[in-house]
Backbone and ligand atoms as CSV (ligand in chain L), in Angstrom:
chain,resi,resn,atom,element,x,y,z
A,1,UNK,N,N,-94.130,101.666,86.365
A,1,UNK,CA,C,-92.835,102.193,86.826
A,1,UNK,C,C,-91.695,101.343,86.261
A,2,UNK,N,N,-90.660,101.806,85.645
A,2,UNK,CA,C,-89.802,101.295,85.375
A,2,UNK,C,C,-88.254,102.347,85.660
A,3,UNK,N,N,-87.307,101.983,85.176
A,3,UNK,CA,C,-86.092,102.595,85.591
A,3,UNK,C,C,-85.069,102.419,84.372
A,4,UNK,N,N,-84.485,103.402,83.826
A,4,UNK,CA,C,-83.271,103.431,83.086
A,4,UNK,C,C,-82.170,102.653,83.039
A,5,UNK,N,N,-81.682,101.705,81.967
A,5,UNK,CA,C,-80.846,100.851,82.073
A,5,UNK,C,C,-79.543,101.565,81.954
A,6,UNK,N,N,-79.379,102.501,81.802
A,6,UNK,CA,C,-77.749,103.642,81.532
A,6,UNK,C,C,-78.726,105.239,81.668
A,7,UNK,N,N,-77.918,105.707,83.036
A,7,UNK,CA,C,-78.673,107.132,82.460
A,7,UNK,C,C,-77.153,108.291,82.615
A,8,UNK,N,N,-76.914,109.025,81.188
A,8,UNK,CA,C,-75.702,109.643,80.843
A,8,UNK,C,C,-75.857,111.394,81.605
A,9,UNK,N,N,-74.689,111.482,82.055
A,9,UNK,CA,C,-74.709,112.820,82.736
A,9,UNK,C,C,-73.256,113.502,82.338
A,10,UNK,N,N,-73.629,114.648,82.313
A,10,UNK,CA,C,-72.297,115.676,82.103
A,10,UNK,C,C,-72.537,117.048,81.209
A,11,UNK,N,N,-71.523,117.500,80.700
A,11,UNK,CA,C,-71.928,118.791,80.596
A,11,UNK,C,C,-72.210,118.921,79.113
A,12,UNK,N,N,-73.216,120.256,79.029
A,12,UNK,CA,C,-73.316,120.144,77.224
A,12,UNK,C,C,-72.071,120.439,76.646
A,13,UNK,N,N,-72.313,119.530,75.433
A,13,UNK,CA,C,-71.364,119.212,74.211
A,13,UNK,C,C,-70.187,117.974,74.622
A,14,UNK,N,N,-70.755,117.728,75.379
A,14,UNK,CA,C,-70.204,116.213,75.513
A,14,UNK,C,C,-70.424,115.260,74.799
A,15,UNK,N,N,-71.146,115.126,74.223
A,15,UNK,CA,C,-71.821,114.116,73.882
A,15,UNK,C,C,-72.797,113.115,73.491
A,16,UNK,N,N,-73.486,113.672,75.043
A,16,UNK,CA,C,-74.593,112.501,75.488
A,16,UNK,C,C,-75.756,111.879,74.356
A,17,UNK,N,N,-76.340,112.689,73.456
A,17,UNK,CA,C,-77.043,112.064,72.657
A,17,UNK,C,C,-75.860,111.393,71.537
A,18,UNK,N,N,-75.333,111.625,71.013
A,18,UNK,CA,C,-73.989,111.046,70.047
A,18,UNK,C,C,-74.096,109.580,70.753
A,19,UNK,N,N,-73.379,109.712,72.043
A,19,UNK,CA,C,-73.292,108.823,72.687
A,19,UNK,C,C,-74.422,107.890,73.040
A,20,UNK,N,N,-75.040,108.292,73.848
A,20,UNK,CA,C,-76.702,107.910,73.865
A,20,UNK,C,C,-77.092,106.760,72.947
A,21,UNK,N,N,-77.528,107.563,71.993
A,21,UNK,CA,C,-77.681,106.658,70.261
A,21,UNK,C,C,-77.366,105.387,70.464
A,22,UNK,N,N,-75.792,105.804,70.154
A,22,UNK,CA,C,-74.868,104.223,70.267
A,22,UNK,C,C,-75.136,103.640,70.908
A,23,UNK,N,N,-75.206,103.741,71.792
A,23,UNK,CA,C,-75.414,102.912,73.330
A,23,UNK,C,C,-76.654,101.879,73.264
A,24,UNK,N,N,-78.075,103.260,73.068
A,24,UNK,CA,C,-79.404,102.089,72.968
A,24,UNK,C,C,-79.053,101.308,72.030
A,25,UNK,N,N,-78.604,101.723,70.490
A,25,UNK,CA,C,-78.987,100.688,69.676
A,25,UNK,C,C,-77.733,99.572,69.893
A,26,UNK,N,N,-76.825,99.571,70.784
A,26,UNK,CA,C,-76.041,98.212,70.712
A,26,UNK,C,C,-76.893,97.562,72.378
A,27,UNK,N,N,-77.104,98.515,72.879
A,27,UNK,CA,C,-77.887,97.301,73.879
A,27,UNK,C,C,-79.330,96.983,73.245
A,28,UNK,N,N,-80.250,97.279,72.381
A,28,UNK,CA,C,-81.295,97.169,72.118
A,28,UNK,C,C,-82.334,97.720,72.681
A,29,UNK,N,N,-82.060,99.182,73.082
A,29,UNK,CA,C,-83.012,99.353,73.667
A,29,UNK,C,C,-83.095,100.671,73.256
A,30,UNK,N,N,-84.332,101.460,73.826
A,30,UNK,CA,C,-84.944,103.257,73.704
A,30,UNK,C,C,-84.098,104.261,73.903
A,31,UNK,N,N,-83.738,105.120,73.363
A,31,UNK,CA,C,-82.949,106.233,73.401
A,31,UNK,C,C,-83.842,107.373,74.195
A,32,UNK,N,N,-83.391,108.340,75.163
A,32,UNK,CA,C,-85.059,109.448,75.403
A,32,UNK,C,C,-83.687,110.340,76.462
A,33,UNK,N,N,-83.811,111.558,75.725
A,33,UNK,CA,C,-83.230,112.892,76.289
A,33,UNK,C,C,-84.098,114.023,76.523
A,34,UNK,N,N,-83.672,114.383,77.932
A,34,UNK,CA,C,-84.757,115.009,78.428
A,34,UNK,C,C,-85.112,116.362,78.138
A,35,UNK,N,N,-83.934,116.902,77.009
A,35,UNK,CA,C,-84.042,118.244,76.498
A,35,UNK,C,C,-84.925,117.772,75.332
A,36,UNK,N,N,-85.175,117.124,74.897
A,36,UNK,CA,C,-86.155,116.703,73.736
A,36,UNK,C,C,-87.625,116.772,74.516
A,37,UNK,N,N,-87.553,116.042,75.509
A,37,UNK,CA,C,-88.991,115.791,76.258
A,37,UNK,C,C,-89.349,117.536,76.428
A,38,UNK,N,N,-88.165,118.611,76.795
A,38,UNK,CA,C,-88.976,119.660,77.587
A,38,UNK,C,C,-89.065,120.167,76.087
A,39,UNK,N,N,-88.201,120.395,74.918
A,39,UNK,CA,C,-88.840,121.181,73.899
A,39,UNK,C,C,-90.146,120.935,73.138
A,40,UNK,N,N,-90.485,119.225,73.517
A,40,UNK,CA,C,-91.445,118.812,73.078
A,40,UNK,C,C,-93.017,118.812,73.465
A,41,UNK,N,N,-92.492,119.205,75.398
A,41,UNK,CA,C,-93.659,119.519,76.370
A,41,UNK,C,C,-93.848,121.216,75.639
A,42,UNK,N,N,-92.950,121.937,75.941
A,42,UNK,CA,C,-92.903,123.817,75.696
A,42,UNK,C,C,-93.510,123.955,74.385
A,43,UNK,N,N,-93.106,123.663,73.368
A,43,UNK,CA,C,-93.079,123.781,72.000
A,43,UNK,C,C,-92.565,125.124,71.886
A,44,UNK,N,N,-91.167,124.746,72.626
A,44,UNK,CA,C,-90.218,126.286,72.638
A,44,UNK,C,C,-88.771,125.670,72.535
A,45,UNK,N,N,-87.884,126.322,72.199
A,45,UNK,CA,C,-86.217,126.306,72.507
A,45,UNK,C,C,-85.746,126.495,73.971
A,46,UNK,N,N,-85.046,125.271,73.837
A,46,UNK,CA,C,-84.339,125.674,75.398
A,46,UNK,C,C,-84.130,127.164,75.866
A,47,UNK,N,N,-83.134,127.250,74.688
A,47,UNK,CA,C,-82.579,129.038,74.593
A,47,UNK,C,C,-84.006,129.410,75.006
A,48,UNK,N,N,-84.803,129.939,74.257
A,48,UNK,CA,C,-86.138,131.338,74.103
A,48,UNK,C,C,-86.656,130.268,75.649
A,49,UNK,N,N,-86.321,129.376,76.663
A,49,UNK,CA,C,-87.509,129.103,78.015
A,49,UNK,C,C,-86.310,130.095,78.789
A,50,UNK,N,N,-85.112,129.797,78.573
A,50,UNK,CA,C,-84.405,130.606,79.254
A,50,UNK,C,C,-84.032,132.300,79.732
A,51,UNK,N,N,-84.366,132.619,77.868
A,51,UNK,CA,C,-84.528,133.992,77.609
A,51,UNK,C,C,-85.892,134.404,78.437
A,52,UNK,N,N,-86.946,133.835,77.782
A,52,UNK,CA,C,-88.536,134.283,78.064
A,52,UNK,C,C,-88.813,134.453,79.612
A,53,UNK,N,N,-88.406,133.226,80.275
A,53,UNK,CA,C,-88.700,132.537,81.789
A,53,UNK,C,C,-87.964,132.534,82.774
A,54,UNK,N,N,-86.526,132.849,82.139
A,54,UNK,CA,C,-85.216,132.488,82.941
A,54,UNK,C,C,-84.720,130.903,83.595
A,55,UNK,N,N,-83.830,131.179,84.155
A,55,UNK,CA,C,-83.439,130.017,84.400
A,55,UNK,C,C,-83.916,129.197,85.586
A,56,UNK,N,N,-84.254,130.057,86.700
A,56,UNK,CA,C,-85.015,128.944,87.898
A,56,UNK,C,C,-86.246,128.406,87.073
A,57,UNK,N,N,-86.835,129.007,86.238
A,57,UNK,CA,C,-88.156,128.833,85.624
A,57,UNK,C,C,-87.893,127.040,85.048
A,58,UNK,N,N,-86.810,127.244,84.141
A,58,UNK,CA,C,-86.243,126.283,83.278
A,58,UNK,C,C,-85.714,124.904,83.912
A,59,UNK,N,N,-85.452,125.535,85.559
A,59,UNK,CA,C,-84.899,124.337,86.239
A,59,UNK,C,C,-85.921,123.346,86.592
A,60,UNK,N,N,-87.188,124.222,87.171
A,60,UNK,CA,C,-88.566,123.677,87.604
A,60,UNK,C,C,-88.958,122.633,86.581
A,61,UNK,N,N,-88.941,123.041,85.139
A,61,UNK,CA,C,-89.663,122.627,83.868
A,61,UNK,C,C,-89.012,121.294,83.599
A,62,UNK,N,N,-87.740,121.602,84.051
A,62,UNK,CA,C,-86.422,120.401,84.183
A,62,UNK,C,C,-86.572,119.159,84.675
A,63,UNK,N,N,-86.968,119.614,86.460
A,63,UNK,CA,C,-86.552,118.700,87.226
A,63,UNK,C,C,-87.621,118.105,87.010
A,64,UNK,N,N,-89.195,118.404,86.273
A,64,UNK,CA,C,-90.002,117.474,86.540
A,64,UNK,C,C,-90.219,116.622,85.555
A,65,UNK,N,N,-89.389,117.147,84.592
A,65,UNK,CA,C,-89.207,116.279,82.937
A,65,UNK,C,C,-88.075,114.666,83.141
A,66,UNK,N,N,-86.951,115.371,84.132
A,66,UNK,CA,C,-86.236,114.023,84.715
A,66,UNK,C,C,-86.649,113.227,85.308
A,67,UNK,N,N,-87.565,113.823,86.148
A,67,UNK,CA,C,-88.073,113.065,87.555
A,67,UNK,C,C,-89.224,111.545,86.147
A,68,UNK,N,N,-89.587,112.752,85.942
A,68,UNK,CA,C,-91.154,111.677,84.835
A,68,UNK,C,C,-89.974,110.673,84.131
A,69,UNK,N,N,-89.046,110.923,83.491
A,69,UNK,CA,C,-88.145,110.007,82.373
A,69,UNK,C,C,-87.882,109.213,83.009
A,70,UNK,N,N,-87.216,109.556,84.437
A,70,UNK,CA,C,-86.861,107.652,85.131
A,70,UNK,C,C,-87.698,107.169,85.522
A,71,UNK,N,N,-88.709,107.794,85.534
A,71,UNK,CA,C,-90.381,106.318,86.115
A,71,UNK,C,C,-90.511,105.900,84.961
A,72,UNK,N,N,-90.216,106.633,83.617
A,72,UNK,CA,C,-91.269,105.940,82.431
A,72,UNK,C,C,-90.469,105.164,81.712
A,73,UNK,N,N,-89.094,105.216,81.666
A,73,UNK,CA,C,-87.604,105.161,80.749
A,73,UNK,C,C,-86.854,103.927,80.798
A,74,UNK,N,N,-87.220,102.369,80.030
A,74,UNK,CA,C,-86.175,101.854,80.496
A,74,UNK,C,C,-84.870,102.025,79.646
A,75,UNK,N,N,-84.419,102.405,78.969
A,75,UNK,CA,C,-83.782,102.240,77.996
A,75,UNK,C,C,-82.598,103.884,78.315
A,76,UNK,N,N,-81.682,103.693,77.447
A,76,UNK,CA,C,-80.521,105.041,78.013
A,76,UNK,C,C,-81.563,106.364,77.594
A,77,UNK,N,N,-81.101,106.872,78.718
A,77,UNK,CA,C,-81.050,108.380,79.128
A,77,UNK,C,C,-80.405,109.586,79.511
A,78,UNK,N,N,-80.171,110.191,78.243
A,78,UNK,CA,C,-79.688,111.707,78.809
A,78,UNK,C,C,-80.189,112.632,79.164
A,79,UNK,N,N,-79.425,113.332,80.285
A,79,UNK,CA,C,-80.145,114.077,81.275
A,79,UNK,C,C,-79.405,115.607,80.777
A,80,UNK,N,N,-79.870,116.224,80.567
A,80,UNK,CA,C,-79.491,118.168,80.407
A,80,UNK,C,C,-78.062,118.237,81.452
A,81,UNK,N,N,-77.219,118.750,81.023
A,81,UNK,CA,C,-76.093,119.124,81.447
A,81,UNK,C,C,-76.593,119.656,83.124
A,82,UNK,N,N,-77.387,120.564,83.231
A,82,UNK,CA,C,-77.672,121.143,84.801
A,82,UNK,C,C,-78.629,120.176,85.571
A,83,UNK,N,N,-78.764,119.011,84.990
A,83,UNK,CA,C,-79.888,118.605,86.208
A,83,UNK,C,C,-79.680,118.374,87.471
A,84,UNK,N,N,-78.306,118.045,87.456
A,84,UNK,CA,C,-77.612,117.300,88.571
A,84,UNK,C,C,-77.263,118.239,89.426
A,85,UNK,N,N,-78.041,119.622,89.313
A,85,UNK,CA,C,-77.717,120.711,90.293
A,85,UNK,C,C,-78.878,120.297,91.754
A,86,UNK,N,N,-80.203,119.627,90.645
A,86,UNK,CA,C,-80.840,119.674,91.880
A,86,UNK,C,C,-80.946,118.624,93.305
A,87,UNK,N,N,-80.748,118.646,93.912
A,87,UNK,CA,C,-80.276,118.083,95.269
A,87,UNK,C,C,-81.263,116.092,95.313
A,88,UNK,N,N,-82.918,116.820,95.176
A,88,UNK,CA,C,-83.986,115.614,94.843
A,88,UNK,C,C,-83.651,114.754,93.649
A,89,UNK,N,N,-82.851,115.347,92.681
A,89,UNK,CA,C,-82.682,114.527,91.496
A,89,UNK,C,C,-81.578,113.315,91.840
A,90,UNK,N,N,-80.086,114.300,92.472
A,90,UNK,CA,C,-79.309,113.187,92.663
A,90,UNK,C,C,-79.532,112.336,93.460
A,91,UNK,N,N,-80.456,112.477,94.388
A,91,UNK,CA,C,-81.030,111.287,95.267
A,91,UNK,C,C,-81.503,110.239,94.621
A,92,UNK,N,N,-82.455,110.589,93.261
A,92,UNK,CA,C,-83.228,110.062,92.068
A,92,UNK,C,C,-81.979,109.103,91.812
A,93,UNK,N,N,-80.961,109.341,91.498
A,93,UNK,CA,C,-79.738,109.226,90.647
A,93,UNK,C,C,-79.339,107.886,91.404
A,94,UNK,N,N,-79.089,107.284,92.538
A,94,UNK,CA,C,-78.719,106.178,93.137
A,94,UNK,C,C,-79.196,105.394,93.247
A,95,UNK,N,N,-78.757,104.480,92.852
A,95,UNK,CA,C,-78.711,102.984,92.797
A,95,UNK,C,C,-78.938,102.671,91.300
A,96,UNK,N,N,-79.278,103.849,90.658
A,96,UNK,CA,C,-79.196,103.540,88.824
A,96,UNK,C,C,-77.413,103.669,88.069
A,97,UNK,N,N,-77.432,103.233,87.081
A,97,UNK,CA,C,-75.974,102.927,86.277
A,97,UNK,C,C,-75.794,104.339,85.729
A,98,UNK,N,N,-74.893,105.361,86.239
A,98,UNK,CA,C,-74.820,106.789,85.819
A,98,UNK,C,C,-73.620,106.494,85.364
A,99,UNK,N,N,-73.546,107.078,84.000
A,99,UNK,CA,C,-72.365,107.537,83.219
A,99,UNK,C,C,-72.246,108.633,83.134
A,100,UNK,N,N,-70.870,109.231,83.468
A,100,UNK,CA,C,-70.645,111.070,83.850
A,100,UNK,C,C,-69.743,110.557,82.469
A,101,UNK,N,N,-69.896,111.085,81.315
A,101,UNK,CA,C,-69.194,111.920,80.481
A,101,UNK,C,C,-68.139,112.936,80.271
A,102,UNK,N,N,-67.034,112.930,80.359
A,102,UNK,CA,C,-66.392,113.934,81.021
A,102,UNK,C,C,-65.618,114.578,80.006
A,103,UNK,N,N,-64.970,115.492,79.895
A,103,UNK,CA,C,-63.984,116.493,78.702
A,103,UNK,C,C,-63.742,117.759,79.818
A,104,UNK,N,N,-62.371,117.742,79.067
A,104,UNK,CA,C,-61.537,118.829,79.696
A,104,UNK,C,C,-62.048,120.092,79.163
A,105,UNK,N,N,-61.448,121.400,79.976
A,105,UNK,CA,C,-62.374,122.977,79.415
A,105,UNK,C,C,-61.960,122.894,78.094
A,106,UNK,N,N,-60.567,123.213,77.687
A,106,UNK,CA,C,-60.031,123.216,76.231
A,106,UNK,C,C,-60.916,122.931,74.941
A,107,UNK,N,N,-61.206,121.143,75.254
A,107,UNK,CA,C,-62.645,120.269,74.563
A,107,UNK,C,C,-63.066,121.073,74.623
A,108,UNK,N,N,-63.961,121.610,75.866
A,108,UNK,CA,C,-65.470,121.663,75.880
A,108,UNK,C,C,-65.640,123.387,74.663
A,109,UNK,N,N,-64.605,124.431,75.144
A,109,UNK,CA,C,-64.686,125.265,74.458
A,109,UNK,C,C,-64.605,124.806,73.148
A,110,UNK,N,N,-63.549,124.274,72.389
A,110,UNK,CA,C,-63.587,123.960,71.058
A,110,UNK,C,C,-65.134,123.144,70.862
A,111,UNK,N,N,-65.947,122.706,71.784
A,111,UNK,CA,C,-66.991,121.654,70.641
A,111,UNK,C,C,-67.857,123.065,71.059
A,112,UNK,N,N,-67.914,123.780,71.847
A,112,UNK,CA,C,-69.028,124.162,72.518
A,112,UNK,C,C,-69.268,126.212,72.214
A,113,UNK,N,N,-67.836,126.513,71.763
A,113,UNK,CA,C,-67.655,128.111,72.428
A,113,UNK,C,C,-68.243,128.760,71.448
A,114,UNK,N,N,-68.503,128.365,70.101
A,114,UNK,CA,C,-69.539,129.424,69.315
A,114,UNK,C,C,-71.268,129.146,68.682
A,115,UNK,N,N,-71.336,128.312,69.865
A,115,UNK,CA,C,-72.695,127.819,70.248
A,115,UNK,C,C,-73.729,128.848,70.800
A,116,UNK,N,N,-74.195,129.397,70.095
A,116,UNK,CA,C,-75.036,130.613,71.111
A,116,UNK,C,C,-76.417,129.577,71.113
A,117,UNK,N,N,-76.822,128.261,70.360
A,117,UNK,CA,C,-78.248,127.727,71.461
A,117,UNK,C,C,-78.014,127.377,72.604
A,118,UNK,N,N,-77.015,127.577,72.926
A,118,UNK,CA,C,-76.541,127.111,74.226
A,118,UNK,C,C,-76.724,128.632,74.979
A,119,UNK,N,N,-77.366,129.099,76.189
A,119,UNK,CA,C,-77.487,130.672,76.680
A,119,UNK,C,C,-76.196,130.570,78.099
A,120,UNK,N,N,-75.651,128.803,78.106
A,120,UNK,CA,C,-74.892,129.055,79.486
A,120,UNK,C,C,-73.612,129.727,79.237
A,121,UNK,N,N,-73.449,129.749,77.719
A,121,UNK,CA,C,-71.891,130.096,77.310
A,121,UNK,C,C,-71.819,131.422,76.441
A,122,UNK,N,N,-72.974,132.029,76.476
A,122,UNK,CA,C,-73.194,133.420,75.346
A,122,UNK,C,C,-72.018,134.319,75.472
A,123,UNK,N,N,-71.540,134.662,76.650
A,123,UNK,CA,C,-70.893,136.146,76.482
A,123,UNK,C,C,-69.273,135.361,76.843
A,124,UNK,N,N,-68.690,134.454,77.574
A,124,UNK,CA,C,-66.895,134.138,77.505
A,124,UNK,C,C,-66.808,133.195,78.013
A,125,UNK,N,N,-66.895,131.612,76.177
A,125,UNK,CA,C,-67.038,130.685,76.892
A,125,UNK,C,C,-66.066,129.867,77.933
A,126,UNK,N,N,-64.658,130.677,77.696
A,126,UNK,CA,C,-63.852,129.783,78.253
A,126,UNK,C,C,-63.786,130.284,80.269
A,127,UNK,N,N,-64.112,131.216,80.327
A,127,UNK,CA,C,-64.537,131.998,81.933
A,127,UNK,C,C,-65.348,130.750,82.063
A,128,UNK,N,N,-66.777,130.560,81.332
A,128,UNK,CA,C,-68.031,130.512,81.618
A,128,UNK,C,C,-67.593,128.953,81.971
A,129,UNK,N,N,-66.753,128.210,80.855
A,129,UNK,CA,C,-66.968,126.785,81.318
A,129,UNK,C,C,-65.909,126.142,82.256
A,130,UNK,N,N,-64.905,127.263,82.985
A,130,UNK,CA,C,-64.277,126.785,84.387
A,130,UNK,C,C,-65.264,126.772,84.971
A,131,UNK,N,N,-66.004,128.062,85.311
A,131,UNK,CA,C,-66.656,128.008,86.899
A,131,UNK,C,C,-67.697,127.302,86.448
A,132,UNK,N,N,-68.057,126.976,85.483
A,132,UNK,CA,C,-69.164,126.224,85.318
A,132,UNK,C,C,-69.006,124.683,85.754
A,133,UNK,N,N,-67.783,124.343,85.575
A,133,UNK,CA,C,-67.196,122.905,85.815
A,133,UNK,C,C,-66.930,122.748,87.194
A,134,UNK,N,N,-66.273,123.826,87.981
A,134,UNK,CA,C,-65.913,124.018,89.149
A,134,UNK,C,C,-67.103,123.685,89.734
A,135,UNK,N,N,-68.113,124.508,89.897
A,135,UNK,CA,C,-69.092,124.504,90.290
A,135,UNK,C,C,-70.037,123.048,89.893
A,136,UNK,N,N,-70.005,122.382,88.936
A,136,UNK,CA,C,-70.264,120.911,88.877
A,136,UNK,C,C,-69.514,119.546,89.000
A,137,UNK,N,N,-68.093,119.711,88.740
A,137,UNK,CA,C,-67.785,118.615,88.301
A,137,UNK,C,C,-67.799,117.342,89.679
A,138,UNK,N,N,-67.925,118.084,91.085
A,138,UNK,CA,C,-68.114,117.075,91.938
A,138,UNK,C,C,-69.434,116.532,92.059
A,139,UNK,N,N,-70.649,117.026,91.866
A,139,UNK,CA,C,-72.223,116.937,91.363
A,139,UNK,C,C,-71.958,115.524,90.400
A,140,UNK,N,N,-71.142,115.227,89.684
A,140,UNK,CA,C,-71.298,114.589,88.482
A,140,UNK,C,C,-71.073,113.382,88.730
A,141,UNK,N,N,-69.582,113.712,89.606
A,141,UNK,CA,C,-68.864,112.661,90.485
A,141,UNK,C,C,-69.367,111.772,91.487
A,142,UNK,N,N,-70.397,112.909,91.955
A,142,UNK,CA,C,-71.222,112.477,92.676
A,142,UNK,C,C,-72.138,111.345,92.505
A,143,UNK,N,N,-72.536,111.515,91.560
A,143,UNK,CA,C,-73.688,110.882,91.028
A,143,UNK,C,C,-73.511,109.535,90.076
A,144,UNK,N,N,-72.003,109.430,89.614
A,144,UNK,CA,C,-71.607,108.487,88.345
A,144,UNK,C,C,-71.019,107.240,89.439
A,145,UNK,N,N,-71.399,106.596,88.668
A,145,UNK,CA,C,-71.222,104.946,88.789
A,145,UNK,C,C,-69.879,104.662,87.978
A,146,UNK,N,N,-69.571,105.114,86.822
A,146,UNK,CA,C,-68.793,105.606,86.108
A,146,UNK,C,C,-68.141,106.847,85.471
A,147,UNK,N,N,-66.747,106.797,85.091
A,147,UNK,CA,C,-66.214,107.673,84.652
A,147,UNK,C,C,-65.894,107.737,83.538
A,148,UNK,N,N,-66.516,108.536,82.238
A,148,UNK,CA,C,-65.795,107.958,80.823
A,148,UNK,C,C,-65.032,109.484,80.164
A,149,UNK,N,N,-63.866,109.632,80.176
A,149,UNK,CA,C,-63.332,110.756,79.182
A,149,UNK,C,C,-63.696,110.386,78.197
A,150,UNK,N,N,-64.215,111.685,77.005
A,150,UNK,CA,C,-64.269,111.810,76.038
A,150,UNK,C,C,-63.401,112.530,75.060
A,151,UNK,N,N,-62.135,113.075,75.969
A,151,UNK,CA,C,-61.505,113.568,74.807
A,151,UNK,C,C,-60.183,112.930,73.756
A,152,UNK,N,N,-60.554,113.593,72.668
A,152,UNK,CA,C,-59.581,112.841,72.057
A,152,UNK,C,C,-60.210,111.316,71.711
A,153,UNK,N,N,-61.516,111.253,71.916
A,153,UNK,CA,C,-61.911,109.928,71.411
A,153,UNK,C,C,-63.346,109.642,70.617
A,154,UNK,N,N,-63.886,108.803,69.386
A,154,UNK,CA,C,-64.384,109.256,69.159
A,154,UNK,C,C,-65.578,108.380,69.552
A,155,UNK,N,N,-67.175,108.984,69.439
A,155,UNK,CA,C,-68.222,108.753,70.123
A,155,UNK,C,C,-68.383,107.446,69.953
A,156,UNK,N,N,-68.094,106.291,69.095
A,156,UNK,CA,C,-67.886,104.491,69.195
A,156,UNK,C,C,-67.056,104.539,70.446
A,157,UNK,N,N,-65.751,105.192,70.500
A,157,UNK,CA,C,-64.813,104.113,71.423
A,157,UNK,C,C,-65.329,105.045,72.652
A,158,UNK,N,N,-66.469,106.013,72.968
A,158,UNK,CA,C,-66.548,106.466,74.088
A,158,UNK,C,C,-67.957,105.381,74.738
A,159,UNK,N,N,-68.635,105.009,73.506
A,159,UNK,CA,C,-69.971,103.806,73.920
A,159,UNK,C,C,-69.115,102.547,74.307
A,160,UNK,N,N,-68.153,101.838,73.611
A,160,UNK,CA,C,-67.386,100.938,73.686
A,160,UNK,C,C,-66.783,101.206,75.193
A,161,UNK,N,N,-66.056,102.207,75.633
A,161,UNK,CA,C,-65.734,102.320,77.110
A,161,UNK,C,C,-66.504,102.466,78.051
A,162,UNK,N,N,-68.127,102.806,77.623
A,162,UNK,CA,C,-68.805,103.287,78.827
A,162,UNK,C,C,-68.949,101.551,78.885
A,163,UNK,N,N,-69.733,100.680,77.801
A,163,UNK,CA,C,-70.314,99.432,77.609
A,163,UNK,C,C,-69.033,98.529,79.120
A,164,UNK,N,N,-67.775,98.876,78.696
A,164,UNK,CA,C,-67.054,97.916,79.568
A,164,UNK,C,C,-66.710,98.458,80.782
A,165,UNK,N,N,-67.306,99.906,80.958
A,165,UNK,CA,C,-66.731,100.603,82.658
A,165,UNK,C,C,-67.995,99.651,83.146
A,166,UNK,N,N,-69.148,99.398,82.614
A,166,UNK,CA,C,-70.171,98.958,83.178
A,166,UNK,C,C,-70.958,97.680,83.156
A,167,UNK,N,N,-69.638,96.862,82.478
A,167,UNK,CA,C,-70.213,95.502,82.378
A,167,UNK,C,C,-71.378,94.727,81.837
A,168,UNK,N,N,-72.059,95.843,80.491
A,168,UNK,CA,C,-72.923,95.618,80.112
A,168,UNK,C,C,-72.430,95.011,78.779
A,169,UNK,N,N,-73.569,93.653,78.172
A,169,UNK,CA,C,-73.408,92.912,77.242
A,169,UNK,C,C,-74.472,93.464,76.533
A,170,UNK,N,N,-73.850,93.434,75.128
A,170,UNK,CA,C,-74.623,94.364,73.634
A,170,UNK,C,C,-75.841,93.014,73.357
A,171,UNK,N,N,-76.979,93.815,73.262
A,171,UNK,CA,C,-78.417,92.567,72.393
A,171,UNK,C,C,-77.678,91.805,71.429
L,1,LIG,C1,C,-77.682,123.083,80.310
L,1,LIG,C2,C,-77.472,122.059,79.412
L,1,LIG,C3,C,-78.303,121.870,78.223
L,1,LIG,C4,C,-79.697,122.464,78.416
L,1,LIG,C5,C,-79.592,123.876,78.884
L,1,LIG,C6,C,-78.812,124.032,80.179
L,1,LIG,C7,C,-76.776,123.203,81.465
L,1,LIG,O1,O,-78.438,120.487,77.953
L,1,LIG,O2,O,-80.451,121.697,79.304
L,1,LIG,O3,O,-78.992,124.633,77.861
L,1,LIG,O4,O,-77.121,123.880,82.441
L,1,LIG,O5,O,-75.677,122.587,81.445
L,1,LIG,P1,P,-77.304,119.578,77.233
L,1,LIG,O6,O,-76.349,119.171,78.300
L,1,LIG,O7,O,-78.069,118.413,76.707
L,1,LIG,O8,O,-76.705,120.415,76.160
């Protein structure tokens, strides 16, 4: 059993692996995102578990891919934009160093709105990513130890701000 030394949360196209990256290799340590772990468990696309299975299906496949990453994970971790829906996870989530990632809708549409691997934003991304935010952004809040905007900045000075919201010294 071990536990995540940074585990990154927020919504897709934030960031988090960009960010991520940076992060392990200036602290010295493992990079491991949990949308990698489930395409790698499925040997499917997020998109086609969503299409094929739907989405409670996808959440199940989810929560037990997070749950496994912080027993096995010491090193940063990004977590899928929705994990933090499930209630057992954010419990998971305390007392570890959570970085919420954050960007305004504007951002998120420009990195995110003609993304169709993405199935949360297919048909109007800018509808899709208010209530989508609405509906999370206190979940996130919830859960972060920290707060890092990302907009307008680029993925160094967003590792560089998470590194000093959190008092962590680089290997
Ligand atoms: C989702 C975010 C995605 C992926 C899936 C659903 C979400 O992960 O898990 O498309 O509900 O926000 P990223 O945040 O890594 O893009």
């Amino acid at each position: 059993m071990s536990a995540p030394l940074v585990v990154l949360v927020g919504p897709m196209g934030v960031g988090k692996s960009t960010v991520g990256r940076l992060l392990a290799e200036r602290l010295g340590v493992g990079y491991r995102d949990t949308d990698d772990d489930i395409v790698a468990e499925q040997g499917r696309t997020i998109a086609d578990i969503f299409v094929e299975d739907g989405e409670s299906a996808f959440r199940a496949v989810e929560k037990r891919a997070v749950h496994r990453a912080l027993t096995e994970h010491d090193g940063v971790l990004a977590l899928g934009g929705g994990s933090i829906l499930d209630a057992d996870t954010r419990d998971l989530l305390s007392g570890l160093r959570v970085v919420y990632l954050s960007m305004d809708v504007e951002e998120a549409v420009r990195r995110t709105g003609l993304n169709t691997a993405r199935p949360l934003l297919a048909v109007n991304p800018r509808k899709q990513w208010r209530d989508l935010m609405e509906a999370r952004r206190h979940l996130y809040e919830e859960v972060a130890t920290a707060v890092v905007p990302t907009d307008g900045r680029t993925p160094e000075e967003v590792g560089q701000a998470a590194l000093d919201a959190l008092e962590l010294k680089e290997a």
